[in-house]
C-alpha positions as CSV (number, residue, x, y, z in Angstrom):
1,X,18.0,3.8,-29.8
2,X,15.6,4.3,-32.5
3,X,13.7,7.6,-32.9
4,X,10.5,5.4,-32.1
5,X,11.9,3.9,-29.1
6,X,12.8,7.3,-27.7
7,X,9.2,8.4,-28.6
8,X,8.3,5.0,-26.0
9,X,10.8,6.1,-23.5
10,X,9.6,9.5,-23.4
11,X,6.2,8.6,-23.2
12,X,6.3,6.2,-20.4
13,X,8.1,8.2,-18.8
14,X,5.5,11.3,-18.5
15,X,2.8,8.7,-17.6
16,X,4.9,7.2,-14.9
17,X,5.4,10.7,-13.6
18,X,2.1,11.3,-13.8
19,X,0.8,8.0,-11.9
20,X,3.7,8.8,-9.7
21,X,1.3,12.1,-8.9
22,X,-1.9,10.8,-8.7
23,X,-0.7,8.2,-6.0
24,X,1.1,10.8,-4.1
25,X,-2.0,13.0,-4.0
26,X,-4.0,10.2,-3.4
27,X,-2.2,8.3,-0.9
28,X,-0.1,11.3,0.7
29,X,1.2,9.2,4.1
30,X,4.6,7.2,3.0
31,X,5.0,4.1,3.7
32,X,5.7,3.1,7.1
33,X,8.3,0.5,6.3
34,X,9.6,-1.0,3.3
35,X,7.6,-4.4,3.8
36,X,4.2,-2.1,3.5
37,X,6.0,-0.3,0.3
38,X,6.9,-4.1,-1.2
39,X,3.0,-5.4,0.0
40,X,1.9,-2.3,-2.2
41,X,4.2,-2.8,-5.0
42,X,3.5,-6.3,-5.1
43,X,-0.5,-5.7,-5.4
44,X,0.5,-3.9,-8.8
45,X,2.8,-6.7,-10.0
46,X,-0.2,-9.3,-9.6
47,X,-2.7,-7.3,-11.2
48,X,0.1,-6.8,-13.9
49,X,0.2,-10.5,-14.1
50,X,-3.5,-10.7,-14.4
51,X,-3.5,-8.5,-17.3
52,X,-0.5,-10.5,-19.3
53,X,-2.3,-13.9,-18.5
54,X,-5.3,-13.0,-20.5
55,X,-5.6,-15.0,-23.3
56,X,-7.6,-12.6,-25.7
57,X,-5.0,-10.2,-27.7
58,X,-6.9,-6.7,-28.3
59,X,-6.0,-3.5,-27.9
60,X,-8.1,-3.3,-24.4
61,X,-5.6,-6.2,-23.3
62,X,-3.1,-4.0,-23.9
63,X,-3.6,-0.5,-23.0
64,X,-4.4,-2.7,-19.8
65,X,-1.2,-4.1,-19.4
66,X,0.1,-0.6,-20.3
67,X,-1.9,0.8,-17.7
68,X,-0.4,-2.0,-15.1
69,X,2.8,-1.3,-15.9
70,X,2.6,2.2,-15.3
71,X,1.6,1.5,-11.8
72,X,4.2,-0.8,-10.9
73,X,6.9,1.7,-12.3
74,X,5.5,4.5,-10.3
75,X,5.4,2.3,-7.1
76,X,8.7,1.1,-7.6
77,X,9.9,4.7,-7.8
78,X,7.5,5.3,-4.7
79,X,9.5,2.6,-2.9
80,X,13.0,4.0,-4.0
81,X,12.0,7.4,-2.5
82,X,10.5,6.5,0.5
83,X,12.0,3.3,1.9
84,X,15.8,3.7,0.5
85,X,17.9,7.1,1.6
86,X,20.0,8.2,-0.9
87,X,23.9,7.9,0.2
């Protein structure tokens, strides 16, 4: 891994975390099942979609996408926490 991509990593990975917060704070209940945490998860993957499907490159575009992404990372983590015990 380049020093650049480990800059990426790191960075993604404190907004994630962050997000990860936000939601939590926001939305404290956890999910009641892991169909509600999927319908959730799978919200974010559309709107995701929506944001890679425009057709206009510009940096908007893509701190959208960014922005996306980062939600359906922290959802996904959401999921993993709340719908699947750890062994």
């Amino acid at each position: 891994m380049t020093n650049e991509q480990s800059l990426q990593m790191t960075m993604a990975f404190r907004d994630i975390t962050m997000e990860l917060n936000r939601a939590w704070e926001g939305f404290p209940r956890p999910a009641a099942s892991a169909h509600e945490a999927f319908a959730v998860l799978k919200e974010e993957v559309d709107e995701l979609w929506d944001a890679v499907k425009l057709n206009q490159k510009t940096a908007r575009r893509d701190e959208h996408i960014r922005s996306e992404a980062i939600q359906v990372a922290a959802m996904a983590i959401r999921m993993l926490a709340e719908c699947v015990p750890l062994k």
